[in-house]
PDB file with SEQRES, HELIX, SHEET and CRYST1 records, atoms N, CA, C and O in Angstrom:
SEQRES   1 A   72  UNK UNK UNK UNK UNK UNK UNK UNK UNK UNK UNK UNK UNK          
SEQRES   2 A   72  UNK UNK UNK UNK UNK UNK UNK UNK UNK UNK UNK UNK UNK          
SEQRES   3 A   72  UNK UNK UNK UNK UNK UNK UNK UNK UNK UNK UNK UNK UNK          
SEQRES   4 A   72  UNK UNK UNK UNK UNK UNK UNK UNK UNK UNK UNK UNK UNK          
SEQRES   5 A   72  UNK UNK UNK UNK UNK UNK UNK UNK UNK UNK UNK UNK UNK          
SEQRES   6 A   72  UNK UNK UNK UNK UNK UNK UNK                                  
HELIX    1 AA1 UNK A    2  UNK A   12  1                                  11    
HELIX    2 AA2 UNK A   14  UNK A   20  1                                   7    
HELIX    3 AA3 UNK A   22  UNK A   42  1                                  21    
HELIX    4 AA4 UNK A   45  UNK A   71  1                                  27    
CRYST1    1.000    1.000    1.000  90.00  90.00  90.00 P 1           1          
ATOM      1  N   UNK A   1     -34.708  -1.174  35.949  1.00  0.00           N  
ATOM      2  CA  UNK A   1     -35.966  -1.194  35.224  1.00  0.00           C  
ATOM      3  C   UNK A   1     -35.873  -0.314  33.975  1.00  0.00           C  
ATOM      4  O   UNK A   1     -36.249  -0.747  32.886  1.00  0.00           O  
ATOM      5  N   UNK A   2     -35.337   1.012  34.137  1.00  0.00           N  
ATOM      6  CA  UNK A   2     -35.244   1.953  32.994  1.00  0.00           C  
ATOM      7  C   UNK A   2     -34.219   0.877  31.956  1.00  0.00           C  
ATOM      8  O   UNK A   2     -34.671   0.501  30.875  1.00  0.00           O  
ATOM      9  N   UNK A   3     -32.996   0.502  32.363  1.00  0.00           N  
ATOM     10  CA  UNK A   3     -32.699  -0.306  31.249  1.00  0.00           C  
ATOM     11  C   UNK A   3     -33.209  -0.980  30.539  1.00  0.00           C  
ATOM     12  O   UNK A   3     -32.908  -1.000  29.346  1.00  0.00           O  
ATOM     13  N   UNK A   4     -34.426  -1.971  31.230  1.00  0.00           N  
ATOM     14  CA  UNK A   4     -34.773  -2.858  30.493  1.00  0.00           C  
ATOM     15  C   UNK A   4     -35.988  -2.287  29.573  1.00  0.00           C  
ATOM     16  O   UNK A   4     -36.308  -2.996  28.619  1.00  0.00           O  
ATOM     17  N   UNK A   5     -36.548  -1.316  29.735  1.00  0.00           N  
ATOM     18  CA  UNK A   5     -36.995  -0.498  29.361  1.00  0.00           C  
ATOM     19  C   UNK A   5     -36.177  -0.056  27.984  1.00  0.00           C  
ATOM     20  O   UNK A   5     -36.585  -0.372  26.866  1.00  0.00           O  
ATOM     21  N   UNK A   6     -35.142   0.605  28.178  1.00  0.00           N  
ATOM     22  CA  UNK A   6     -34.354   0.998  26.782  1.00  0.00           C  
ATOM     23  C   UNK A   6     -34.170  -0.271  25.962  1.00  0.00           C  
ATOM     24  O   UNK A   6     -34.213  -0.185  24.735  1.00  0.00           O  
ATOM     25  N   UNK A   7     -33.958  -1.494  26.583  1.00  0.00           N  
ATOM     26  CA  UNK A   7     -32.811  -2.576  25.765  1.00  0.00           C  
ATOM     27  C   UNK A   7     -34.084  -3.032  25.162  1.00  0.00           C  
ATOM     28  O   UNK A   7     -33.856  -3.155  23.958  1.00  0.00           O  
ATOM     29  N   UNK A   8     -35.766  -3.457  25.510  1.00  0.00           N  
ATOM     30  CA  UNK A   8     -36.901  -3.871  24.890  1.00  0.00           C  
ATOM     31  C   UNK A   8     -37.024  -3.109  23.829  1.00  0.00           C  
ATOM     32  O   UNK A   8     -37.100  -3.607  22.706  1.00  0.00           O  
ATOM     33  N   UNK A   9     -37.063  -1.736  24.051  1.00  0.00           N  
ATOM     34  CA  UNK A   9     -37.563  -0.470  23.127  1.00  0.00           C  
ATOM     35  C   UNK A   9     -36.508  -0.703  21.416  1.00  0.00           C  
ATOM     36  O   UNK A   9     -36.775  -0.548  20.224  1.00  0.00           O  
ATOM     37  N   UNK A  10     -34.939  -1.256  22.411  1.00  0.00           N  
ATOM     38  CA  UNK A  10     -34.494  -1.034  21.047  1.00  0.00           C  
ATOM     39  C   UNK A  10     -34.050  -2.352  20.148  1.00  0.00           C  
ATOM     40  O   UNK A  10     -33.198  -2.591  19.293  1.00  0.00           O  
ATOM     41  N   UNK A  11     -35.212  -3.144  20.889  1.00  0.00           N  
ATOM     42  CA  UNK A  11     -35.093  -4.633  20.347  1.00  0.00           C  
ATOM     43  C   UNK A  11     -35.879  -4.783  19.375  1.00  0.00           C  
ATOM     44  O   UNK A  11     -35.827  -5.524  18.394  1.00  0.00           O  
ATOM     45  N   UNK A  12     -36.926  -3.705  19.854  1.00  0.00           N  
ATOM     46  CA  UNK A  12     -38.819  -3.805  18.640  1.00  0.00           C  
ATOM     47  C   UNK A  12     -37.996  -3.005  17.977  1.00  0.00           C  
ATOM     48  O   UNK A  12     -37.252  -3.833  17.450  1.00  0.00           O  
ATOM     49  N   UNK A  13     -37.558  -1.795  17.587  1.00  0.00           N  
ATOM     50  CA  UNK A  13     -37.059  -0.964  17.142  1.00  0.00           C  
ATOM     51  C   UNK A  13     -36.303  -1.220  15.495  1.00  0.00           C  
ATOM     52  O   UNK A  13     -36.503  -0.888  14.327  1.00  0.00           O  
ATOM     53  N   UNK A  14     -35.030  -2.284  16.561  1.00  0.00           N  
ATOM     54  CA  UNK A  14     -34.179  -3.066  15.576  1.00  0.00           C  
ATOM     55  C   UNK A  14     -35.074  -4.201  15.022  1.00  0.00           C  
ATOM     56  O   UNK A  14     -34.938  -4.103  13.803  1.00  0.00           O  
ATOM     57  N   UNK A  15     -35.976  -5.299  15.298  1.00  0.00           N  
ATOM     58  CA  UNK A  15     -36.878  -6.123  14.984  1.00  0.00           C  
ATOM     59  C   UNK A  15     -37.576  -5.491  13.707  1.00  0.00           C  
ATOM     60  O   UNK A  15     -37.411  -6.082  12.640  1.00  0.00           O  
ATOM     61  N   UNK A  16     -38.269  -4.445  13.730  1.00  0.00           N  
ATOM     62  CA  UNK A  16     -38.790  -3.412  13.002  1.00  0.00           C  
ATOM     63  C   UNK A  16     -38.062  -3.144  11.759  1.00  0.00           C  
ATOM     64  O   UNK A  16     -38.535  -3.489  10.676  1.00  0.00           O  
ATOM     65  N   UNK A  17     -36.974  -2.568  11.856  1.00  0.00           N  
ATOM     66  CA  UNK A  17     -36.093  -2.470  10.565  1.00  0.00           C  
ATOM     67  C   UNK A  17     -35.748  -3.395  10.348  1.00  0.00           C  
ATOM     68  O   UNK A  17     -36.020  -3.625   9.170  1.00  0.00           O  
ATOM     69  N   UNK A  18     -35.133  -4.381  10.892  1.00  0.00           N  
ATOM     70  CA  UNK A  18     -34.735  -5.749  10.511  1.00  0.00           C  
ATOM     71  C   UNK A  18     -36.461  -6.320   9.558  1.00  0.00           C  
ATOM     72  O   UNK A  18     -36.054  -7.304   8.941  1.00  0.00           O  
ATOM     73  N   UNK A  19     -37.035  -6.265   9.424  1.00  0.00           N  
ATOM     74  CA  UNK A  19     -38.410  -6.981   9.428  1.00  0.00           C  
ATOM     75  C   UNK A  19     -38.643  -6.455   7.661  1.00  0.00           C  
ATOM     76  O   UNK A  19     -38.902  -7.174   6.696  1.00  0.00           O  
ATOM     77  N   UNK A  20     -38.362  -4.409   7.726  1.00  0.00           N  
ATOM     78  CA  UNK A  20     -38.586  -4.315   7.127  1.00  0.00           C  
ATOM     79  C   UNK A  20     -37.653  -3.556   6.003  1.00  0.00           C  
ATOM     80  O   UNK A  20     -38.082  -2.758   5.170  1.00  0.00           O  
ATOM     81  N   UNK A  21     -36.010  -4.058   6.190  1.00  0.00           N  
ATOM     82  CA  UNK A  21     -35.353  -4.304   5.047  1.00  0.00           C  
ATOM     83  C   UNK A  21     -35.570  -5.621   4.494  1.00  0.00           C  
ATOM     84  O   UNK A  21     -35.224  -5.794   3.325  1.00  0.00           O  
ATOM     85  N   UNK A  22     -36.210  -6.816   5.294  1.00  0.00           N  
ATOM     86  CA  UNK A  22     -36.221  -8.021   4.766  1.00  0.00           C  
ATOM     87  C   UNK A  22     -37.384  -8.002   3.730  1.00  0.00           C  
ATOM     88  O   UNK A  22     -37.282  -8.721   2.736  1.00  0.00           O  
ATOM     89  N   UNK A  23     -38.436  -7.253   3.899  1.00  0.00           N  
ATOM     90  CA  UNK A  23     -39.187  -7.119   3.040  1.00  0.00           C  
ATOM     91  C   UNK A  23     -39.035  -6.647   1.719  1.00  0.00           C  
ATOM     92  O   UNK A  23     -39.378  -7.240   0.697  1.00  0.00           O  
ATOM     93  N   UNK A  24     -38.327  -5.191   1.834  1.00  0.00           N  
ATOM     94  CA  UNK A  24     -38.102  -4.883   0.623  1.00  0.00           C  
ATOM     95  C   UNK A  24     -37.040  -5.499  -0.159  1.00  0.00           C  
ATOM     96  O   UNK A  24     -37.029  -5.414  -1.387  1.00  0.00           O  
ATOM     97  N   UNK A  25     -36.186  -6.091   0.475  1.00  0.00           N  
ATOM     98  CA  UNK A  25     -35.270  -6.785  -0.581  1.00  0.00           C  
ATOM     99  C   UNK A  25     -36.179  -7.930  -1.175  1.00  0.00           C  
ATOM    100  O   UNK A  25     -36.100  -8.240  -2.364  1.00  0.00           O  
ATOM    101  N   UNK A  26     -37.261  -8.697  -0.074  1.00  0.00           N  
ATOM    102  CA  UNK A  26     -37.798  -9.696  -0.967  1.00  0.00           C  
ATOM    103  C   UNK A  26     -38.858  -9.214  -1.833  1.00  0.00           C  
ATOM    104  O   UNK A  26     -39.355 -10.054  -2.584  1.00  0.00           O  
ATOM    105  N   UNK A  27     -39.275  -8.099  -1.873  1.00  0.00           N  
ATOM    106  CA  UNK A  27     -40.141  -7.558  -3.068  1.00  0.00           C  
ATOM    107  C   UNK A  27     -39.028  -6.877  -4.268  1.00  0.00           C  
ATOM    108  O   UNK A  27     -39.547  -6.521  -5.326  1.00  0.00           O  
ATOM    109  N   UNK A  28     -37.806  -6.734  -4.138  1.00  0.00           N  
ATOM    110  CA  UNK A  28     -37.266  -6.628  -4.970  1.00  0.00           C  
ATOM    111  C   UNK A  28     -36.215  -7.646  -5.847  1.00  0.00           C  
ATOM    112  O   UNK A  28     -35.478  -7.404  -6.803  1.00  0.00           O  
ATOM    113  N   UNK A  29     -36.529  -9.086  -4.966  1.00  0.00           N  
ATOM    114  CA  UNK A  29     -36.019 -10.375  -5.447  1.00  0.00           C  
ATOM    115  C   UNK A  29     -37.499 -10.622  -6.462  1.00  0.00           C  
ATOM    116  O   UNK A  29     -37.582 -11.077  -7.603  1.00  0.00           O  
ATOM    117  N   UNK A  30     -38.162 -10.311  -5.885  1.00  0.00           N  
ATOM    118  CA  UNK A  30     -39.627 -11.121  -6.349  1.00  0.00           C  
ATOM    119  C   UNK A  30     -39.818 -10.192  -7.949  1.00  0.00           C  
ATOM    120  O   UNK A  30     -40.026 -10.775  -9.013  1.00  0.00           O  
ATOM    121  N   UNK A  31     -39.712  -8.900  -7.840  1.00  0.00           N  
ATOM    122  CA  UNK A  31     -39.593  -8.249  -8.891  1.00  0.00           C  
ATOM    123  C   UNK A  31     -38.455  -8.669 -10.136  1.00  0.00           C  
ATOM    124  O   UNK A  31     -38.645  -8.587 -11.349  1.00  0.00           O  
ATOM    125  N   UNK A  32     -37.377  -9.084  -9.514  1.00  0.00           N  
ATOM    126  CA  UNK A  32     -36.191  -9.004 -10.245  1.00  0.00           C  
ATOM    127  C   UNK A  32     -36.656 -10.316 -11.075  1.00  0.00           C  
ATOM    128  O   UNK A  32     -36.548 -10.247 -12.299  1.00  0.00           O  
ATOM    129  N   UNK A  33     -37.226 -11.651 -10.433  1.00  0.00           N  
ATOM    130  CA  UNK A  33     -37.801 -13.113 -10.899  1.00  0.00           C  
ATOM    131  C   UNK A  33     -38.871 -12.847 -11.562  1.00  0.00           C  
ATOM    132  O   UNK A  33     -39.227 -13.754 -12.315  1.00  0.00           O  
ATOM    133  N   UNK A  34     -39.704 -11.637 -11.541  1.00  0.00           N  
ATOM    134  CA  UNK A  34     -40.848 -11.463 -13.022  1.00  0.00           C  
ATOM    135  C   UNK A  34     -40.722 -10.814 -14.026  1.00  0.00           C  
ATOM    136  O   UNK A  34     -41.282 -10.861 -15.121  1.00  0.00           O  
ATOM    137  N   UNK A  35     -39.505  -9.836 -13.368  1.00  0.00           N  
ATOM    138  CA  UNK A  35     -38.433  -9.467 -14.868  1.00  0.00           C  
ATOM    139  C   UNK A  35     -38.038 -10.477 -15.688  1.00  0.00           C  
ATOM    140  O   UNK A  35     -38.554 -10.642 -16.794  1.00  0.00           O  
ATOM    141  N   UNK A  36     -37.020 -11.294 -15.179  1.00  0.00           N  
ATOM    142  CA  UNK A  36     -36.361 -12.797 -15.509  1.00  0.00           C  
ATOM    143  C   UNK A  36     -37.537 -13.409 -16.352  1.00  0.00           C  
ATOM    144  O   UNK A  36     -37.756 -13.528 -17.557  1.00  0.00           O  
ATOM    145  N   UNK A  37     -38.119 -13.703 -15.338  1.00  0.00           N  
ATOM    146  CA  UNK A  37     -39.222 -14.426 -16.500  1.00  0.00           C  
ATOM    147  C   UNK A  37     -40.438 -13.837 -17.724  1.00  0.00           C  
ATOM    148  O   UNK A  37     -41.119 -14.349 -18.612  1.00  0.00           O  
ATOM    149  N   UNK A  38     -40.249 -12.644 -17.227  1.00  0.00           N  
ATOM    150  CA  UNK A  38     -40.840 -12.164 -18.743  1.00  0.00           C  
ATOM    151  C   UNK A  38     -40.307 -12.211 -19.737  1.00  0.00           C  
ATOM    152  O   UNK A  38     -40.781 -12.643 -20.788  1.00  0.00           O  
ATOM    153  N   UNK A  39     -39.254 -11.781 -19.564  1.00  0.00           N  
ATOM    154  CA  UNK A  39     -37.925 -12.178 -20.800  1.00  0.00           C  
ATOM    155  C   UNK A  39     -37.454 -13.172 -21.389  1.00  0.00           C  
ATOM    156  O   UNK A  39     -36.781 -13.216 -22.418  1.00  0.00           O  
ATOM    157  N   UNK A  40     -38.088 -14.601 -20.219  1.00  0.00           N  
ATOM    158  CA  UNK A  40     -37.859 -15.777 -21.014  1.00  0.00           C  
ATOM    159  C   UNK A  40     -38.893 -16.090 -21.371  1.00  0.00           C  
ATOM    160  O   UNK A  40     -38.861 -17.196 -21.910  1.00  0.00           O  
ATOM    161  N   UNK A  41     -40.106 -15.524 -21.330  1.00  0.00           N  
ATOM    162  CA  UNK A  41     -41.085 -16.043 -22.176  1.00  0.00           C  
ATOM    163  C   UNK A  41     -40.966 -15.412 -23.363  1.00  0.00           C  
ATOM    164  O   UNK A  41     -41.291 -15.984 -24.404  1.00  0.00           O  
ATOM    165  N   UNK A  42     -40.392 -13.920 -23.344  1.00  0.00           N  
ATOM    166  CA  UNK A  42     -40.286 -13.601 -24.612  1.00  0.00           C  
ATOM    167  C   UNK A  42     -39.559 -14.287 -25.435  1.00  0.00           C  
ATOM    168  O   UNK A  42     -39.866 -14.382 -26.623  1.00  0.00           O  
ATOM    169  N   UNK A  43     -38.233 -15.004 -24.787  1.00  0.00           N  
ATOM    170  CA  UNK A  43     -37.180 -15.632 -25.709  1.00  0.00           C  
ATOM    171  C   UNK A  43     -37.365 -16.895 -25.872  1.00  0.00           C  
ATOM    172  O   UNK A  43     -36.504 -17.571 -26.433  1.00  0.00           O  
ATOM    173  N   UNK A  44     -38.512 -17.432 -25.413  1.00  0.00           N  
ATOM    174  CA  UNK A  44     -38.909 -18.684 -25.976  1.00  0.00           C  
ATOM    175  C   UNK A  44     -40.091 -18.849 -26.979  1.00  0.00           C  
ATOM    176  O   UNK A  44     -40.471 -19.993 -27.229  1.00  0.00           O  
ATOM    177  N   UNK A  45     -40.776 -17.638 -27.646  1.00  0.00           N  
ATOM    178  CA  UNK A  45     -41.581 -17.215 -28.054  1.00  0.00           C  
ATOM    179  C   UNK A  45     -40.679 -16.472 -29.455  1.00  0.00           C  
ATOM    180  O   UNK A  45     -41.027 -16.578 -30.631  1.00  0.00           O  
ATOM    181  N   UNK A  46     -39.893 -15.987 -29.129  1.00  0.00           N  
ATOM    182  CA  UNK A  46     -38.932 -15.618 -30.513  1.00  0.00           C  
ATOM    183  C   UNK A  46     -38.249 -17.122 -31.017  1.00  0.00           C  
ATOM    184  O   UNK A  46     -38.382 -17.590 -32.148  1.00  0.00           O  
ATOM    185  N   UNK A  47     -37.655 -17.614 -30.135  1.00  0.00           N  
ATOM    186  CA  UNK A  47     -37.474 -19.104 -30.376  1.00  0.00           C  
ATOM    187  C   UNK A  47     -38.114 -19.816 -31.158  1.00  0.00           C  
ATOM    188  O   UNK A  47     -37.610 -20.237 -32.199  1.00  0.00           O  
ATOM    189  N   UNK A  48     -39.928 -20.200 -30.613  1.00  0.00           N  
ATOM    190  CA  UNK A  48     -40.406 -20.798 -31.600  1.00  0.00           C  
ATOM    191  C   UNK A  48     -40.446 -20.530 -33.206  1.00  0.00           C  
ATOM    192  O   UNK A  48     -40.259 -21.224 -34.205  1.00  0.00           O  
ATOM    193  N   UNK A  49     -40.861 -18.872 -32.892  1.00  0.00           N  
ATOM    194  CA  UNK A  49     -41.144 -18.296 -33.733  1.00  0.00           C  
ATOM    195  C   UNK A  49     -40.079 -18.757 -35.076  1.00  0.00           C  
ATOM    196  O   UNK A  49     -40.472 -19.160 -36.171  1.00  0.00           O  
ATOM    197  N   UNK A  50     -38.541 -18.558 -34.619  1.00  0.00           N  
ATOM    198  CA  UNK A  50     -37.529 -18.911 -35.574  1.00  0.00           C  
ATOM    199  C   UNK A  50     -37.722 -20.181 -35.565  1.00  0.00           C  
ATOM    200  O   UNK A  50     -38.009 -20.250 -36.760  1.00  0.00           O  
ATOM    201  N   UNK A  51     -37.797 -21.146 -35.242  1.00  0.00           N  
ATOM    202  CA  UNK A  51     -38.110 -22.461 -35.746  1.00  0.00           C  
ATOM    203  C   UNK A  51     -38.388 -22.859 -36.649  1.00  0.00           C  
ATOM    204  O   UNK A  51     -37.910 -23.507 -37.581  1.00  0.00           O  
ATOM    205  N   UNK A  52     -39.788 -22.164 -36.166  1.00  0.00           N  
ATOM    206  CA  UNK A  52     -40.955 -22.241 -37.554  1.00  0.00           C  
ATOM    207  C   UNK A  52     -40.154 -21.282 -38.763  1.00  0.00           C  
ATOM    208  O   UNK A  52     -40.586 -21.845 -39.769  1.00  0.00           O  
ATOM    209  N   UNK A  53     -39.563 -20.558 -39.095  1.00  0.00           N  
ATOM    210  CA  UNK A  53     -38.832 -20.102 -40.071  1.00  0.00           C  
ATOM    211  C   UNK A  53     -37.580 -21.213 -40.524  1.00  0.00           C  
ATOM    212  O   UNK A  53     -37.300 -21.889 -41.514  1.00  0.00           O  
ATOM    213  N   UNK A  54     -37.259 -21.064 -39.741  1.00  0.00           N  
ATOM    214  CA  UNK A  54     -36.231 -22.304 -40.048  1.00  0.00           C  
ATOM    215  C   UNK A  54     -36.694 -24.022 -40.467  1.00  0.00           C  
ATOM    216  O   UNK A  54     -35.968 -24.561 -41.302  1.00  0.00           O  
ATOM    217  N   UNK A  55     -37.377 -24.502 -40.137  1.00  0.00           N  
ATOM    218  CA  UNK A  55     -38.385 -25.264 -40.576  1.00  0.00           C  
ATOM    219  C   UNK A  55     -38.866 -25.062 -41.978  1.00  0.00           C  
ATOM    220  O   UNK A  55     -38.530 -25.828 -42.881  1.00  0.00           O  
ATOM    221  N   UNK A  56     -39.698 -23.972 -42.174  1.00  0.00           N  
ATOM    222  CA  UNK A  56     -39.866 -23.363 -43.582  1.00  0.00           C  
ATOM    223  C   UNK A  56     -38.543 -23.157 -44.784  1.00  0.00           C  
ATOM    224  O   UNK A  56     -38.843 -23.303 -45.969  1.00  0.00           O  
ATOM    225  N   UNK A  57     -37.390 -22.886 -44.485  1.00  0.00           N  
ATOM    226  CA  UNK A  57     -36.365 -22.423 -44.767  1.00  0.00           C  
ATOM    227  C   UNK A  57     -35.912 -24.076 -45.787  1.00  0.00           C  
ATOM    228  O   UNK A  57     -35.806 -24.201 -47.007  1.00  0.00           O  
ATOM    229  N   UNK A  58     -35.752 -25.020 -44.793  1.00  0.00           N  
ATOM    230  CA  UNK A  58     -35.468 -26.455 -44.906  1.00  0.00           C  
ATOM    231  C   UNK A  58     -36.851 -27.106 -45.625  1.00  0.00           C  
ATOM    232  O   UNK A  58     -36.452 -27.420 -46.747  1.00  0.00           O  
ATOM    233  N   UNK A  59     -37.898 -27.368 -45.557  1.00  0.00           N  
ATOM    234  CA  UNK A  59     -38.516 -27.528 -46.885  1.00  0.00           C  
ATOM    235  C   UNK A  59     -38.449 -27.244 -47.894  1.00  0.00           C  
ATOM    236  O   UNK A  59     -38.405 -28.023 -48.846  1.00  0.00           O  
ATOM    237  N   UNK A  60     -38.410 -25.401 -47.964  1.00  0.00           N  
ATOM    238  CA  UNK A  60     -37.816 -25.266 -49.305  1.00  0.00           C  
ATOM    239  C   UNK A  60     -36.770 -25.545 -50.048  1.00  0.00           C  
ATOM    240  O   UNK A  60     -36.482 -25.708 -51.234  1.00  0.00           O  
ATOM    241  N   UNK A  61     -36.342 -25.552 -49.131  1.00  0.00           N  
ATOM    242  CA  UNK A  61     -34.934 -26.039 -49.622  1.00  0.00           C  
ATOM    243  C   UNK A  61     -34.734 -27.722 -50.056  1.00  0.00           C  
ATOM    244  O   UNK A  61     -34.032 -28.059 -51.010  1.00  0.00           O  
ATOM    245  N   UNK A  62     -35.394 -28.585 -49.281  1.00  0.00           N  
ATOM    246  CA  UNK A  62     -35.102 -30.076 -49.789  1.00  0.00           C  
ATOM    247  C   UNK A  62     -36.332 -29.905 -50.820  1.00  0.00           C  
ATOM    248  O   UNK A  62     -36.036 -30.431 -51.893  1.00  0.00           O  
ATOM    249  N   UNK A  63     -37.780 -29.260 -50.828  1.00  0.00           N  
ATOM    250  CA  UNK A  63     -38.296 -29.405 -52.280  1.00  0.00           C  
ATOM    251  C   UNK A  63     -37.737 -29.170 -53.371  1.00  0.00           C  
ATOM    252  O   UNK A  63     -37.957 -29.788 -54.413  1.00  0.00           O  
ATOM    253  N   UNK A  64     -36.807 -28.068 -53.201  1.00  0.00           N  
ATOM    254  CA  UNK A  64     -35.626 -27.284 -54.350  1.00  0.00           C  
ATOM    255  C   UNK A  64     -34.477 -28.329 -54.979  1.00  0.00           C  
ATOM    256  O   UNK A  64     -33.986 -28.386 -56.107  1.00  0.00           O  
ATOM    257  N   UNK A  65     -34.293 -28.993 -53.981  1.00  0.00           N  
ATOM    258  CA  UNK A  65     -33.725 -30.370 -54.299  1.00  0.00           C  
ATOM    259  C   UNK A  65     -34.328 -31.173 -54.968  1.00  0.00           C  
ATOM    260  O   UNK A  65     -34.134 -31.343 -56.171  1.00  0.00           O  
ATOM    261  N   UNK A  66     -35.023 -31.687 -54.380  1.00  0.00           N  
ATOM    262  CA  UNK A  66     -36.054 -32.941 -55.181  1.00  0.00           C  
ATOM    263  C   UNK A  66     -36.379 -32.469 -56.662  1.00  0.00           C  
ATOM    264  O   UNK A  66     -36.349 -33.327 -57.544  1.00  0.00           O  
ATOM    265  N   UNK A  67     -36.716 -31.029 -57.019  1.00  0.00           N  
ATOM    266  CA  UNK A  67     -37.014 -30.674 -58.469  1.00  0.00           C  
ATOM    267  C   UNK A  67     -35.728 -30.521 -59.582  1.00  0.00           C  
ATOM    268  O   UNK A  67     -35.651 -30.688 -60.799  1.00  0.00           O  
ATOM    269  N   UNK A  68     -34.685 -30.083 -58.438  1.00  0.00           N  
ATOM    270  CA  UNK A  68     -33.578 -30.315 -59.229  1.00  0.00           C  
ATOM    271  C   UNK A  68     -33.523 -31.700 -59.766  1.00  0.00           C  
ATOM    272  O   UNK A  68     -33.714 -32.071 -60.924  1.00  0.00           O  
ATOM    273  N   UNK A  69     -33.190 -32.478 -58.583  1.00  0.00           N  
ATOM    274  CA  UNK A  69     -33.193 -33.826 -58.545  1.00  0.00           C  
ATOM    275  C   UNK A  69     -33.954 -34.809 -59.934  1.00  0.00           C  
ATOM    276  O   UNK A  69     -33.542 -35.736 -60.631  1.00  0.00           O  
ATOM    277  N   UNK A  70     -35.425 -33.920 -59.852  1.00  0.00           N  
ATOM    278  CA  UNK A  70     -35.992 -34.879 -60.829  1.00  0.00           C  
ATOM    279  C   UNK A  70     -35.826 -34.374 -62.305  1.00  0.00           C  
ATOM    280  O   UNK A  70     -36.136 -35.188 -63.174  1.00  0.00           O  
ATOM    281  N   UNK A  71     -35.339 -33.035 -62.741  1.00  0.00           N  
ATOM    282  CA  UNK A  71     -35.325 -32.637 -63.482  1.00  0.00           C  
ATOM    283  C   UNK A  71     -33.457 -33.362 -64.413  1.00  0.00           C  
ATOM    284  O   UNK A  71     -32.972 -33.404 -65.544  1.00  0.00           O  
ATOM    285  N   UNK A  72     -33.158 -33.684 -63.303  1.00  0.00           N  
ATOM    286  CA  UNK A  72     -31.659 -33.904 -64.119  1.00  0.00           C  
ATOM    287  C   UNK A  72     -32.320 -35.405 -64.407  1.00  0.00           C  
ATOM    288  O   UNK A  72     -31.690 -36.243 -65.052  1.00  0.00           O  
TER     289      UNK A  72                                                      
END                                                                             
């Protein structure tokens, strides 16, 4: 009886830590994935951002043309 006594005790015991390293690694997966994704919102947000520069960049540039263009 005392055994089964010890072997229960160190089943909740181990259950227990088992339970709650699983936790913190998944709050530190879960953390690590809103890191991740903050960063890609930032880098899709610098992204656009250069687009739109680059976009701008290329108008001027084919209007710069066209005046050349019409001027010769």
């Amino acid at each position: 009886m005392r055994s089964l006594v010890i072997t229960y005790g160190a089943g909740v015991i181990t259950g227990v830590l088992v339970t709650w390293e699983a936790a913190r690694r998944w709050e530190r997966a879960a953390w690590a994935w809103s890191w991740a994704a903050g960063w890609l919102s930032e880098a899709a947000w610098l992204a656009r951002a250069a687009a739109g520069w680059i976009l701008a960049v290329v108008v001027v540039l084919v209007a710069a043309g066209a005046l050349v263009w019409l001027a010769l």
